[in-house]
C-alpha positions in Angstrom: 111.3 121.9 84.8 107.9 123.9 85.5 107.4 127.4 86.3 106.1 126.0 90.2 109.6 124.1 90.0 111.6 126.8 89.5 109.8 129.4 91.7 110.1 126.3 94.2 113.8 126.2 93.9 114.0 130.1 94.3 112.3 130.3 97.5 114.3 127.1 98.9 117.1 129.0 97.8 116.5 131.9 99.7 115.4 129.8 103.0 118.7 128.5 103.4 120.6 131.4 102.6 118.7 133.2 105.7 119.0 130.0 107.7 122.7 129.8 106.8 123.4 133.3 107.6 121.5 133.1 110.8 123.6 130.0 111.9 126.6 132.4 111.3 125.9 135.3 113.2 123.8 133.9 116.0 123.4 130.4 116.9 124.5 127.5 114.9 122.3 124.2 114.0 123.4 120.4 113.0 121.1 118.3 111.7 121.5 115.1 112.6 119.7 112.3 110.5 119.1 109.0 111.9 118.2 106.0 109.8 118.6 102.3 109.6 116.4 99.4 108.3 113.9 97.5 110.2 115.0 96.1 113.8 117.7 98.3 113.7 116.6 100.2 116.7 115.9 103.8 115.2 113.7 104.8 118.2 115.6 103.2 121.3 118.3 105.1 119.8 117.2 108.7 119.7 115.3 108.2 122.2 118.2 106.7 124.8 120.5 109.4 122.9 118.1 112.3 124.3 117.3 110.9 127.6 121.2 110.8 128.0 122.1 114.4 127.5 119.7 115.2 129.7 121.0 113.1 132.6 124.7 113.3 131.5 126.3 110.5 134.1 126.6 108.2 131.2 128.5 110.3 128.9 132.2 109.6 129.9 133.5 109.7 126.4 131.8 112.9 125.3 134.6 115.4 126.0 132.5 118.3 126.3 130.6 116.3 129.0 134.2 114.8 130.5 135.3 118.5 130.9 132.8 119.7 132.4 131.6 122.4 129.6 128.2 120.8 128.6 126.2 122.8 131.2 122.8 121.9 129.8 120.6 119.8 127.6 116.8 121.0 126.3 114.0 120.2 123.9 112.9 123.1 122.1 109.8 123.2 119.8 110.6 122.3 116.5 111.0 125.2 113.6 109.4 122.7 111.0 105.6 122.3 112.0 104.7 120.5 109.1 106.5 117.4 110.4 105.6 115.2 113.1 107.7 115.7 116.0 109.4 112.2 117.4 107.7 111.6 120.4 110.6 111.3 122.5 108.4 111.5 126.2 106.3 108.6 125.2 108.7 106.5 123.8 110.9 107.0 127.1 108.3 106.4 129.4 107.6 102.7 127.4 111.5 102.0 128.3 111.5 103.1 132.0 107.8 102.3 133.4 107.3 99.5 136.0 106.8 97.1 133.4 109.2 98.0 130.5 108.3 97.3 126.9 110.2 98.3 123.8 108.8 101.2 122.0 107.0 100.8 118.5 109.3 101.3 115.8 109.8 104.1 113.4 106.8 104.1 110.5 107.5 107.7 109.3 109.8 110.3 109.4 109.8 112.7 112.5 112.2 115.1 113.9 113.0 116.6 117.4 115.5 119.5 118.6 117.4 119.9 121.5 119.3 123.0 122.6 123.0 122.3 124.2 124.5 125.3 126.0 128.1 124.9 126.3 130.8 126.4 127.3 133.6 126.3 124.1 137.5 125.8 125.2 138.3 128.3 122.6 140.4 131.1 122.7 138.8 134.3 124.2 135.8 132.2 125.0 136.1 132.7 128.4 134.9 136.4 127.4 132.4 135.6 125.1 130.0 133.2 127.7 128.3 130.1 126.8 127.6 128.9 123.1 124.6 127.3 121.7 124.1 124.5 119.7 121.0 123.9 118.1 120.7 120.0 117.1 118.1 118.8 114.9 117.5 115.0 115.0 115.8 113.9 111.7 114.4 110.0 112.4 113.3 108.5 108.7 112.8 105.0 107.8 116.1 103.0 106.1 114.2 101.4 103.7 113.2 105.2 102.0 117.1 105.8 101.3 117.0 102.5 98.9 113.9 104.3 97.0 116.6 106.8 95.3 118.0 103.7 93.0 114.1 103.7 91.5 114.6 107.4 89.9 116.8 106.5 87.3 114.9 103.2 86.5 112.1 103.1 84.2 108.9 100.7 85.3 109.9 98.2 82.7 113.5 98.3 83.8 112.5 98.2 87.6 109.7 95.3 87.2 112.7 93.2 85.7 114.9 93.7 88.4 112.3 92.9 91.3 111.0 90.1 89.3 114.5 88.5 88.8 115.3 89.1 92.5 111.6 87.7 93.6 112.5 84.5 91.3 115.5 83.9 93.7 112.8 83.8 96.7 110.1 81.7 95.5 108.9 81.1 99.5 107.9 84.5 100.1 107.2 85.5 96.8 104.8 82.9 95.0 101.8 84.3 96.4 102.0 87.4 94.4 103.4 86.1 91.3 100.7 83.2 91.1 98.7 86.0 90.8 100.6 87.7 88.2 99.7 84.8 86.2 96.5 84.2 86.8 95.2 87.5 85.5 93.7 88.4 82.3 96.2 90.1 80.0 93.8 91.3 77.9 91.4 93.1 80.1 90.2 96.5 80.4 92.2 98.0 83.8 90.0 97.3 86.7 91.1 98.5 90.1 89.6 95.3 91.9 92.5 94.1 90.5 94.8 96.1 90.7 94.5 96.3 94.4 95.0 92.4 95.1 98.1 92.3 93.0 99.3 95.3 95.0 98.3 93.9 98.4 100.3 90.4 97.2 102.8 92.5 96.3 103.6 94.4 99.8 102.9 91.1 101.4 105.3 89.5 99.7 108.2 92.5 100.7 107.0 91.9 104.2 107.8 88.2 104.3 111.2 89.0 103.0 111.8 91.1 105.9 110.0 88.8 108.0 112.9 85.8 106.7 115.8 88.4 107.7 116.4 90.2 104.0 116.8 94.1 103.7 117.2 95.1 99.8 113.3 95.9 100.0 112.0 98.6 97.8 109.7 100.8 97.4 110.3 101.4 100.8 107.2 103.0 101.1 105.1 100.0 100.6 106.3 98.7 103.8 106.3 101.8 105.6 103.4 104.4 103.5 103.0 106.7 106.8 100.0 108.9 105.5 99.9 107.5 102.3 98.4 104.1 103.0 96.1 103.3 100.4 96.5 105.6 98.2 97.0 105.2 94.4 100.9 106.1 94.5 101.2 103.3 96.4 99.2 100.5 94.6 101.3 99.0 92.2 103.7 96.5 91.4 105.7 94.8 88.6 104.8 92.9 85.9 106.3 90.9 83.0 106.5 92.5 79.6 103.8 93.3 78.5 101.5 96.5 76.4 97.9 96.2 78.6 95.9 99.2 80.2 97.0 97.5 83.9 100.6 98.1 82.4 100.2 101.5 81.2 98.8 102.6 85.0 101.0 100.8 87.1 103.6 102.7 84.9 102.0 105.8 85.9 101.9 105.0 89.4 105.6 104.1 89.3 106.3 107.4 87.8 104.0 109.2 90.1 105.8 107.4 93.2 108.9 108.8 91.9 107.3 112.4 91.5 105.5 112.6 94.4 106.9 110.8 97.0 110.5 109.6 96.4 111.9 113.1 95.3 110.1 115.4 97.9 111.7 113.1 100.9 115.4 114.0 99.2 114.7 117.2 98.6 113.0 118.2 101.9 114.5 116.0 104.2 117.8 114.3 102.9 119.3 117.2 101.1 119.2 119.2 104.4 121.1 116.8 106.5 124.7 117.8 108.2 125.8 114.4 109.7 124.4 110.5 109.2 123.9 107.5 111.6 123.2 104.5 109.9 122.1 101.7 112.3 122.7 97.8 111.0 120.7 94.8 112.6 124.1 93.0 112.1 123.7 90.5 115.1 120.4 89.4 113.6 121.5 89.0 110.3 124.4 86.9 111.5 121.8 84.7 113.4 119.7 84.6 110.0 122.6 82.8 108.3 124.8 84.0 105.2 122.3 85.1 102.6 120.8 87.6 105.2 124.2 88.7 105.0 124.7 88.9 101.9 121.3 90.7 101.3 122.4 93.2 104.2 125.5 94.0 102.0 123.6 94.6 98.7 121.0 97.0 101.1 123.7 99.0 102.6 125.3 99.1 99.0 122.3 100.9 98.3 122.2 103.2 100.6 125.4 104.4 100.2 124.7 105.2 96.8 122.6 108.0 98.6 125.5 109.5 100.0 127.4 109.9 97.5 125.6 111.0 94.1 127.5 111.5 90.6 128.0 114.9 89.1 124.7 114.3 86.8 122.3 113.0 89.0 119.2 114.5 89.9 119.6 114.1 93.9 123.3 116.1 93.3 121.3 119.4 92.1 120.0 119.9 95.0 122.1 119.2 98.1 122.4 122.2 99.1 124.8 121.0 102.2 127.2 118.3 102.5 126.9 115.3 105.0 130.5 115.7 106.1 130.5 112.6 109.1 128.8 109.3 108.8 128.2 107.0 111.6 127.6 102.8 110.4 126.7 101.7 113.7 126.0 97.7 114.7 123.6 97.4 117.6 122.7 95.5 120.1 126.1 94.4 121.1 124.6 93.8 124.1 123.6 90.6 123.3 126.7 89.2 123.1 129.9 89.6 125.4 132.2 92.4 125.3 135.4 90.3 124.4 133.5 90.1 121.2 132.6 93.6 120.3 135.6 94.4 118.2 134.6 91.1 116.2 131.6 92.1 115.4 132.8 96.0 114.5 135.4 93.8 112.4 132.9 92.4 110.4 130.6 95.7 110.2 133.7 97.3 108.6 134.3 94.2 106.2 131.2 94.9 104.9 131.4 98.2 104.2 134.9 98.4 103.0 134.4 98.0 99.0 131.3 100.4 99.1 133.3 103.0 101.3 136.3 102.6 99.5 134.7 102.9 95.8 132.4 106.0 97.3 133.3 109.7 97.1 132.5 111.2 99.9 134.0 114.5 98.6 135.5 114.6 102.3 132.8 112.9 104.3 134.4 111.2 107.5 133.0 107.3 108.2 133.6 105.5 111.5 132.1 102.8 113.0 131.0 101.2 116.0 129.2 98.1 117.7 127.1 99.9 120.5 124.3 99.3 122.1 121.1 102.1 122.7 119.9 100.3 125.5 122.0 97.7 127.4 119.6 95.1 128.1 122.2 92.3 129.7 124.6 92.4 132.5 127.9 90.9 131.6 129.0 87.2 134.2 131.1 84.7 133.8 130.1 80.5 134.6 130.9 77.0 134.6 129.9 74.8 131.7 131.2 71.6 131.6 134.4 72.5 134.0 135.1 75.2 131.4 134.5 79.1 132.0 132.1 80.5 129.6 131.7 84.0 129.3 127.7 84.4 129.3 125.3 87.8 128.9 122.5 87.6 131.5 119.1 89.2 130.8 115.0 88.3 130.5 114.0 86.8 127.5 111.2 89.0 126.0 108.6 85.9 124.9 108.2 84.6 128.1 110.1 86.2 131.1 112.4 84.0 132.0 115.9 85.7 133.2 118.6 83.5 131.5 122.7 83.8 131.5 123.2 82.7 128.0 126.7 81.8 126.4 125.5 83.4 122.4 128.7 81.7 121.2 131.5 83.3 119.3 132.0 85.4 116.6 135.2 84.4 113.6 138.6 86.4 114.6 138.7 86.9 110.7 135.9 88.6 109.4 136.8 87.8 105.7 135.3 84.0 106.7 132.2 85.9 107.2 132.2 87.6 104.2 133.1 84.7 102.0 130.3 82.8 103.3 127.7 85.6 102.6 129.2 85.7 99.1 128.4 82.2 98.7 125.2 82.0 99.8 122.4 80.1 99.4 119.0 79.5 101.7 120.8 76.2 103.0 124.3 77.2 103.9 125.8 76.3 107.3 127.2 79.6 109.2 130.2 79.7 111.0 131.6 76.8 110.6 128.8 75.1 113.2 129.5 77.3 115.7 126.2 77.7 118.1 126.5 81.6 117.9 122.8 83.0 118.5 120.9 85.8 119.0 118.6 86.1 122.0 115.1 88.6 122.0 115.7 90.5 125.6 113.2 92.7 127.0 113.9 96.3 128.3 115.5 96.0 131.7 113.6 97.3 134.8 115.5 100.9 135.6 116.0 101.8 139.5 114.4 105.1 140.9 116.6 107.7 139.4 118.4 105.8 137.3 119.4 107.0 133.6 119.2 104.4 130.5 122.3 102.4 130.7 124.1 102.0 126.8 127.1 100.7 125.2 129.4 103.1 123.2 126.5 105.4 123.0 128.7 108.5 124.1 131.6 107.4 121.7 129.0 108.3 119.0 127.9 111.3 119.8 131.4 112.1 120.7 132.0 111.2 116.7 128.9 112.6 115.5 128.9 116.3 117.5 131.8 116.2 119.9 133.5 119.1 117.1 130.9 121.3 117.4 131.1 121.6 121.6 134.5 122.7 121.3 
């Protein structure tokens, strides 16, 4: 470790020390990260979660809010001005305009903070007046948490994973590895070719996600933010091999790792209180059981962030301890409610041996199907002389307002499971039921009218309820 290093350390040091003991004496702060891989609905959420504070009819199972205590909800500017503040009034006005559309999805990290003044059912609280609590909401891409696996990987080590794991999806990846082969081993390093392999590379990530997988690192490849372009970012792996394109992509990887991948943690990760996760589950059903599967290996890897060894480089610096941890399936709006604790079922099935194997060192887990935005009104119709118990919405590709039976979930989730286990590109899914998911557009709010949700206060309930007591 440098001299900048250490002097670096020293001064973080003494920032949170004055932030902690500000928190003490005066007003307290949680910061609240929110992440989730693509289609996981990052924005909707934060921004339906902040849009419902503020207009708190929706909030039933938010005590604080049930008894009357939560007296009032603001956005304050932001202490950190070197990152980009989530843009919460834009993104609400794409969701409640006369045309609704869904808001574009999370590409960086960003963070907003709202003030809650509250009125605490403590003892003697009735002399001390209203509390504050300052809540920090830290919006960063998923696909960033499954860049802390690459530190303790060398480039050799990583290009032979990503290479074994590209072999298994020849569709997406053949492109880029055509091109791999093509190329001159022997030549001098040339960065007209270096970009192309790069560019095959990213496009072949993209495809994956494209296809329904989520195990898709470096995550900043699909999401580089500011750094697009730059030379951290253009590389990608090879087969063995001792050539000068070797020896700079195994700089880049390194500088990657330097630059970008250990900064975020650091910065960002290390500071966090309390976690929401957000899982596409209902698409990744739809995909079929390897996109299951691959979900399970993704969230795997994120957990890993949560829960570093004793001599790891990310445990040397977490300076506070994520103590509650949210995995929450949306979009349960897309399928009935009489299904919802199916598909929580199944969330929890495939977290269990990750969760269970983790130490949390006291961390407390729930989790919940929910819904940021409740797109679907629930109705019940005839099919056949049966009842069917449909979800009724408009289709976002072309307008058309359709009730919809999705079809069921399994009452035993471990069917799931073993299917995922299992999997191959040409697996059947659910025993031939016609489960599928639907693409619904943003429903057209009323005058006045707040942004309906599903479960959104039993998370926030989970996630901060403690702290308005």
């Amino acid at each position: 470790m440098g001299v900048t290093d250490i002097a670096d350390d020293i001064l973080r040091f003494a920032e949170e020390t004055r932030d902690a003991a500000a928190e003490m004496l005066f007003e307290p702060r949680l910061r609240l990260g929110v992440t989730g891989l693509s289609r996981a609905g990052k924005t909707v959420f934060i921004t339906s979660l902040i849009a419902n504070l503020r207009e708190r009819g929706r909030l039933t199972q938010l005590s604080a809010e049930a008894d009357g205590r939560l007296q009032a909800v603001t956005i304050q500017p932001h202490p950190d001005r070197e990152t980009p503040r989530f843009d919460y009034e834009t993104h609400l006005a794409s969701l409640s305009g006369a045309n609704p559309v869904w808001p574009e999805s999370t590409r960086r990290i960003s963070q907003v903070r709202l003030s809650l003044k509250f009125q605490s059912n403590k003892m003697l609280s009735s002399f001390t007046g209203p509390g504050v609590l300052h809540l920090d909401i830290v919006d960063y891409p998923g696909e960033w948490l499954l860049d802390l696996a690459l530190l303790d990987l060398s480039c050799a080590d990583w290009s032979a994973k990503a290479l074994a794991k590209a072999d298994k999806r020849s569709e997406q990846s053949a492109p880029w590895q055509d091109l791999i082969t093509a190329r001159e081993t022997d030549a001098e390093f040339d960065e007209s070719v270096a970009k192309p392999l790069a560019a095959a590379f990213t496009d072949y990530l993209n495809a994956c996600r494209v296809a329904g997988m989520s195990g898709l690192a470096p995550g900043r490849l699909l999401m580089p933010g500011d750094l697009e372009g730059s030379p951290a970012l253009t590389f990608c792996p090879l087969p063995p091999g001792r050539d000068p394109l070797h020896s700079e992509f195994e700089k880049r990887f390194e500088a990657y790792k330097r630059s970008i991948v250990k900064p975020f943690f650091r910065d960002h990760f290390a500071t966090l209180d309390r976690q929401v996760v957000l899982v596409d589950l209902m698409t990744a059903l739809n995909d079929g059981p390897a996109a299951v599967a691959d979900l399970g290996g993704a969230l795997s890897e994120i957990l890993e962030a949560f829960r570093p060894g004793q001599n790891s480089w990310l445990s040397s610096i977490l300076g506070r301890k994520i103590d509650r941890i949210l995995f929450a399936a949306t979009k349960a709006d897309h399928i009935h409610s009489n299904e919802h604790d199916r598909l929580t079922a199944i969330m929890i099935s495939l977290l269990r041996d990750s969760v269970s194997s983790a130490s949390f060192k006291g961390a407390e887990t729930d989790a919940l199907a929910i819904a940021s935005l409740r797109t679907t009104s629930e109705q019940i119709t005839q099919q056949n002389g049966r009842e069917v118990r449909a979800v009724r919405g408009k289709l976002l590709d072309d307008g058309r307002e359709v009730a919809l039976d999705p079809g069921g979930l399994p009452d035993d989730p471990a069917s799931v499971l073993a299917a995922a286990r299992g999997a191959d590109a040409t697996a059947s899914w659910l025993d031939g039921d016609n489960y599928q998911v639907m693409r619904f557009a943003p429903p057209v709010l009323k005058n006045g009218e707040g942004l309906p949700h599903i479960r959104l206060d039993r998370a926030l309930e989970f996630l901060i309820g403690d702290r308005l007591t």
